[in-house]
C-alpha positions as CSV (number, residue, x, y, z in Angstrom):
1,X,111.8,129.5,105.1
2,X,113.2,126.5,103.6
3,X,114.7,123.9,106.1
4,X,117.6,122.5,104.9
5,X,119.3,119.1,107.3
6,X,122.7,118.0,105.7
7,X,123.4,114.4,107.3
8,X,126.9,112.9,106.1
9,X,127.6,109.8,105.5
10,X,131.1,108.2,106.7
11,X,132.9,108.2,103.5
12,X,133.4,104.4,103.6
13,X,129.3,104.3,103.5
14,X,128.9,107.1,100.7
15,X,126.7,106.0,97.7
16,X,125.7,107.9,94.9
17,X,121.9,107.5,96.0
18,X,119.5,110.2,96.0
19,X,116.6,110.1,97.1
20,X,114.9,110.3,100.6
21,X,112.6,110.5,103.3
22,X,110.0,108.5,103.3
23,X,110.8,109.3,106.6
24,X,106.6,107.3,104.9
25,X,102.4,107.3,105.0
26,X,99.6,107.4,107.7
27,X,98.8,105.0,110.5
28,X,96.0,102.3,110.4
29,X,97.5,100.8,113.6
30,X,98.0,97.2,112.3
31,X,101.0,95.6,110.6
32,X,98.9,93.3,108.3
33,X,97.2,94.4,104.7
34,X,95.5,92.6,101.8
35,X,98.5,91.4,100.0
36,X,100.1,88.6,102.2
37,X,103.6,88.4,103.3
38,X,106.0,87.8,100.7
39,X,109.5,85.7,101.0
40,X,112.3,86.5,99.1
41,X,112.7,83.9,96.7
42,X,110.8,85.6,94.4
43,X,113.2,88.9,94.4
44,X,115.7,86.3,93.4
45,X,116.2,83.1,96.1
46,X,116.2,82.8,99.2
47,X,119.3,80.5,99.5
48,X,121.5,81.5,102.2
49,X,125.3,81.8,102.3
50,X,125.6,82.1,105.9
51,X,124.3,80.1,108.8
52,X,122.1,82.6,111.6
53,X,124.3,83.8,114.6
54,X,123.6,81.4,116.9
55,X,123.0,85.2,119.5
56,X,120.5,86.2,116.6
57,X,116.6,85.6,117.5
58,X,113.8,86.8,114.9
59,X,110.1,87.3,115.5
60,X,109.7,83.6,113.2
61,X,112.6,81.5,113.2
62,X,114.6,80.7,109.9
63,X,113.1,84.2,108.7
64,X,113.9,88.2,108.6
65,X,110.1,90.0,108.9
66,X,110.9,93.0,106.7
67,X,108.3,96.0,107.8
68,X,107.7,98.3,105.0
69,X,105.2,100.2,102.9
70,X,105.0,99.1,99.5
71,X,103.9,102.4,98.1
72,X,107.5,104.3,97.8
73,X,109.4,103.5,94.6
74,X,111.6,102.5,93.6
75,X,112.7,101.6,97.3
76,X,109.8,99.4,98.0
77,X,106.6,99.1,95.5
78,X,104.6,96.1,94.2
79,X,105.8,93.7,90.8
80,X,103.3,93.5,87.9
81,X,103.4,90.0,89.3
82,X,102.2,91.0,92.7
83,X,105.7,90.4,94.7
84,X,108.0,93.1,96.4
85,X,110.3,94.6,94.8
86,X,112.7,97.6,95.0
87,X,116.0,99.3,96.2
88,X,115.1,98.1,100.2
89,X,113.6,94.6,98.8
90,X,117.0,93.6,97.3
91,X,119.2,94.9,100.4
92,X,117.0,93.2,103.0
93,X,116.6,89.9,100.4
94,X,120.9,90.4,100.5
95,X,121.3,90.8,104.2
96,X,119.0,88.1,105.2
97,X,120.8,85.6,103.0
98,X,124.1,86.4,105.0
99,X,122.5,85.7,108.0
100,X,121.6,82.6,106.8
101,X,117.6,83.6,107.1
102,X,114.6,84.3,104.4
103,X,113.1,87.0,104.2
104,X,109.7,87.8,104.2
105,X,107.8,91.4,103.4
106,X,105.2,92.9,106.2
107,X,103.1,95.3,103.8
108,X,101.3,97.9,105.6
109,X,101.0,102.1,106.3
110,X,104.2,103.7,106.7
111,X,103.7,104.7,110.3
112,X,102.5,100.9,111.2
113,X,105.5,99.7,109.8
114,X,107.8,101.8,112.3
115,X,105.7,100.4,115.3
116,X,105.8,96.8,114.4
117,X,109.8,97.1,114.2
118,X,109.5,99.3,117.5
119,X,107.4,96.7,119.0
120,X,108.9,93.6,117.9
121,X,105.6,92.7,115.5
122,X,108.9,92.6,112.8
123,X,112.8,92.0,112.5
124,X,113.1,94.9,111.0
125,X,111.9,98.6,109.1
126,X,113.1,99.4,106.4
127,X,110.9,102.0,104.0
128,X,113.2,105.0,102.8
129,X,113.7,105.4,106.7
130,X,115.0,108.3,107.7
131,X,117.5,108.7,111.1
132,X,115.7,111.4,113.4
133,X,115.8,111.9,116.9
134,X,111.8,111.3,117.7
135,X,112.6,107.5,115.9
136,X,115.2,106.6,118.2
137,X,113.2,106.3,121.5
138,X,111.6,102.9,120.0
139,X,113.9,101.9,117.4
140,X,118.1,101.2,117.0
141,X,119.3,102.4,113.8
142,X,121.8,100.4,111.2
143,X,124.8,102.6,109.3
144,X,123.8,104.8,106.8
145,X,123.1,103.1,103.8
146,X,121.9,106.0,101.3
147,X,121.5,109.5,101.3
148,X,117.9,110.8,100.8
149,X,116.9,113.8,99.3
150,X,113.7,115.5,99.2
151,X,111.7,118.1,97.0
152,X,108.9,119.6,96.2
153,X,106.5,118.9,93.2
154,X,104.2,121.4,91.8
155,X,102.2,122.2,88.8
156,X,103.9,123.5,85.8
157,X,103.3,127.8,85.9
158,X,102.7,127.4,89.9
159,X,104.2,130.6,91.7
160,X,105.6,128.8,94.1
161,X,109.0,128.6,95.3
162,X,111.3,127.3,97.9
163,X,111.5,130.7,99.3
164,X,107.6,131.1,99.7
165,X,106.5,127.9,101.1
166,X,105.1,129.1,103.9
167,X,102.6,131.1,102.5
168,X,101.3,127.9,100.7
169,X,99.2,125.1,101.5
170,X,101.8,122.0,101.8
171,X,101.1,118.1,101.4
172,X,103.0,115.3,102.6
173,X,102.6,111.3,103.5
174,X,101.6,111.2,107.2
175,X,104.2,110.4,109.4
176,X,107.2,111.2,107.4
177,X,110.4,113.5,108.0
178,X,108.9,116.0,105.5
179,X,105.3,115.9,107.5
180,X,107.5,116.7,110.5
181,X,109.7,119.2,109.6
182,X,107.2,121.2,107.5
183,X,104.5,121.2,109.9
184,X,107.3,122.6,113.0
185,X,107.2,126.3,114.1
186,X,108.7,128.8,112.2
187,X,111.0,128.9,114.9
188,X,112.4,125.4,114.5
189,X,112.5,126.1,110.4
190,X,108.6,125.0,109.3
191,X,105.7,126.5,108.3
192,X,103.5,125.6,110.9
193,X,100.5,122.8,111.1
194,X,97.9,124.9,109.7
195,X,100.1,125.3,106.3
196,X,100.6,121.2,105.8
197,X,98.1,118.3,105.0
198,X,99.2,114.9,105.6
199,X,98.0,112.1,103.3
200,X,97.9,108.4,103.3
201,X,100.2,108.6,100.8
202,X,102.4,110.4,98.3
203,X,99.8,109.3,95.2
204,X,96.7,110.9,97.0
205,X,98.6,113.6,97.9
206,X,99.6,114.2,94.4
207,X,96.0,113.9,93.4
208,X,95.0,116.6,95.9
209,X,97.7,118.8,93.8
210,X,96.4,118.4,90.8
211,X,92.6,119.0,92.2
212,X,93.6,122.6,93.5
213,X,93.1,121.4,96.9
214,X,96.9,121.7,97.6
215,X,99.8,124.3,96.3
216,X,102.6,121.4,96.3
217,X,103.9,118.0,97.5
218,X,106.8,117.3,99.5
219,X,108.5,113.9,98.8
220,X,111.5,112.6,98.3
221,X,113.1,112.9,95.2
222,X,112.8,109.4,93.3
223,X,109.4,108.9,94.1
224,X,108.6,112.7,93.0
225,X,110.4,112.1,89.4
226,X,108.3,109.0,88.9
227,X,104.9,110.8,89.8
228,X,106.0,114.2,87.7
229,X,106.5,111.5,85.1
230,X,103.1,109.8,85.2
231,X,101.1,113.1,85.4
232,X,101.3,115.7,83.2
233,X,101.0,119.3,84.4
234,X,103.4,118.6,87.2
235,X,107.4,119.7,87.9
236,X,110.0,120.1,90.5
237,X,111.0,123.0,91.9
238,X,114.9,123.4,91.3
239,X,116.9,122.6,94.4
240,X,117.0,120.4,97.6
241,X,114.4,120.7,100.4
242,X,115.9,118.6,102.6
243,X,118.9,116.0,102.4
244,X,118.9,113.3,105.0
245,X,120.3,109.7,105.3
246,X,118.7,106.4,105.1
247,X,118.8,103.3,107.8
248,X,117.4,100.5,108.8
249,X,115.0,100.4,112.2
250,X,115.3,97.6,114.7
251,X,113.8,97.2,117.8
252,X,115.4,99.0,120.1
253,X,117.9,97.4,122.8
254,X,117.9,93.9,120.0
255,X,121.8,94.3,119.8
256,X,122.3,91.2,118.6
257,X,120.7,91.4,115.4
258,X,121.8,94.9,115.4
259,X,125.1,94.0,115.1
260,X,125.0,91.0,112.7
261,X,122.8,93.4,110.2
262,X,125.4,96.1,110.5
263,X,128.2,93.7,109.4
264,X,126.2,91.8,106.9
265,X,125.2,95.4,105.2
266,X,129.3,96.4,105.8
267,X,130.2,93.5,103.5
268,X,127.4,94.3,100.7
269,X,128.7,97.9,100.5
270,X,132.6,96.7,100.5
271,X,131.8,93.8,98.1
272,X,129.2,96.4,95.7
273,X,126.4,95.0,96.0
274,X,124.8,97.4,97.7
275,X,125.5,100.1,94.8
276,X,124.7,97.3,92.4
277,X,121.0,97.5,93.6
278,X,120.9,100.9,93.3
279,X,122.2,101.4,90.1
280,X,119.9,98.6,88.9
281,X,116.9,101.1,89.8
282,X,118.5,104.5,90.0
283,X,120.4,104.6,86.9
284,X,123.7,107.0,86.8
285,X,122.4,110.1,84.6
């Protein structure tokens, strides 16, 4: 049974964005990795246009610690140049300019990212994040700023389909909405935990795929059109497996720099810049 969540946006939020869920990858339990922190100024400056709320406190003063996992394009992936970049680099680079801060890019697994914004490690998480219920005990969640949507990948002559899923063997990055929701009971719409494989990532879980070990990849949509891309033998089952909308995580009870995010992202959706960045990587078809 396919599981289908339709989340609106408030029409004064809606984008044109599709793609979703990285709702992420496994745990490692540590918010550091190999490639060090990176500020903003190389995604385009750092200058500020606004002076910090005076209410606002960050983990490191004068800067916005942006937890993510680098492995999820075009939302968050690594330069040929070895800086950020991507559809959540640009938005957090944008909002921490308005609050007058820099920001700087915590690299690590997908799950680690959501516990160092839960526990204060970082400012903020923001990784194709999707809104869910299980998230909100440890993290506040910013407006809606995209809609995600995600699919499922398989290899060209496969016999599966959306309506046969459970009878397959499923992969998904650990610790995202598609992990979740797939590996529920029947009862709740999934397919049950012995039906789904989490990964690391979406790339390994590709690569199990396309070594037989796997019938099919859940992932959200962008990130699935760029690996069908790079790997012959792959397509997309036609239709939606899930649509969900993105946010961005804060710690939660930090209403303060709830607040001043919220209005800073409010202005860069009025103003366009928010649809600017996402035209820049998702271009209209």
């Amino acid at each position: 049974m396919k599981k289908i969540l339709a989340l609106t946006m408030a029409a004064a939020m809606s984008l044109s964005l599709v793609a979703c869920g990285n709702g992420g990858s496994g745990s490692k339990g540590n918010t550091s990795t190999a490639n060090p922190p990176v500020v903003s100024g190389s995604q385009g400056g750092s200058s500020a246009d606004a002076s910090t709320p005076a209410s606002v406190t960050t983990v490191e003063a004068g800067k916005l610690h942006m937890a993510t996992n680098a492995a999820f394009p075009p939302y968050e992936m690594l330069a040929d140049d070895g800086t950020f970049e991507g559809i959540d680099i640009e938005i957090a680079s944008e909002i921490a300019k308005k609050l007058g801060l820099e920001l700087v890019v915590d690299d690590q697994d997908f799950t680690a990212a959501i516990t160092a914004a839960g526990n204060g490690q970082s400012d903020i998480v923001m990784a194709g994040l999707t809104v869910s219920e299980e998230r909100k005990e440890t993290l506040d969640f910013t407006d809606t700023y995209a809609t995600g949507i995600q699919v499922v990948i398989v290899k060209e002559g496969s016999d599966v389909t959306m309506d046969n899923l459970g009878e397959k063997m499923i992969g998904t990055q650990k610790g995202t909405t598609g992990y979740q929701y797939a590996s529920d009971t029947p009862e709740n719409g999934g397919y049950g935990e012995d039906h789904v494989i989490g990964y690391d990532n979406g790339a390994i879980a590709v690569e199990a795929l396309k070594g037989g070990q796997i019938d099919c990849v859940i992932i959200d949509n962008e990130p699935a059109k760029a690996y069908v891309a790079a790997n012959e033998g792959l397509t997309l089952l036609e239709g939606n497996w899930v649509v969900e909308d993105y946010a961005i995580g804060i710690k939660k009870g930090n209403t303060q720099l709830l607040n001043a995010i919220n209005d800073a992202l409010k202005e860069l959706i009025a103003d366009g810049t928010v649809q600017d960045i996402v035209n820049k990587y998702i271009p209209a078809e």
